[in-house]
N, C-alpha and C positions, 0 to 999 in steps of 0.2 A: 664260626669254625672252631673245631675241637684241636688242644692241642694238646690230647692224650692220648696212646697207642690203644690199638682195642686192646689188647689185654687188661690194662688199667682199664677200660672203660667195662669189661665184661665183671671186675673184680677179680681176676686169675693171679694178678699182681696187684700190690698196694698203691693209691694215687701218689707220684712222685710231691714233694714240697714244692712248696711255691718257688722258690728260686730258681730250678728245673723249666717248668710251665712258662717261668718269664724268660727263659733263655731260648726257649723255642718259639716264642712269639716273635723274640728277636731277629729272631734268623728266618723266620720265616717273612718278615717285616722286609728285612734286608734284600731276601730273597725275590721276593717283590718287585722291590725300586732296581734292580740288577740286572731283571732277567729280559730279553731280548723281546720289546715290542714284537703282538701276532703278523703285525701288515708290514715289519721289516722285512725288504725284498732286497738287501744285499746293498753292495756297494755301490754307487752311482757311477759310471764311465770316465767322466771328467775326473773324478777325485783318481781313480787309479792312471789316468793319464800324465797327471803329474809329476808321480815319482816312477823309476824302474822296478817294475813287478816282475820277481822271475815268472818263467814259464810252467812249471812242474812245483812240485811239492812231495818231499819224500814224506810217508807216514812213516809209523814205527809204533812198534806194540802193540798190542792183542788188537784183531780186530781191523788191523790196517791191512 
C-alpha cells in the first residue's frame, strides 16, 4: 500500500519527508485495529436485555 496522495505520486507536488509518510502509516495501522469487523451483525439481544435501552434516538446535524 502507498502511503502518498496521487499528486505526490504523479510529481505535481514534492514527496512529503519521512516523518509525514510514518505518520500515515500510523494511523492508517490504527485505523485498522479500530475499525468495525465486516461480519459484525450488531448487538446480540441478551446483551441489550440487560440494561434499560431507550426506545428512540434523537439525531442531530447534517444529514440526520
Amino acid at each position: 500500500m502507498s502511503f502518498l496522495a496521487a499528486a505526490e505520486l504523479t510529481g505535481d507536488v514534492p514527496f512529503p519527508c519521512l516523518a509525514v509518510i510514518t505518520e500515515r502509516r500510523r494511523r492508517h495501522k490504527l485505523y485498522r485495529t479500530l475499525r468495525i469487523p465486516p461480519h459484525f451483525r450488531g448487538v446480540p439481544e441478551s446483551v441489550l436485555d440487560t440494561e434499560p435501552v431507550e426506545e428512540s434516538v434523537k439525531l442531530t446535524g447534517i444529514g440526520a
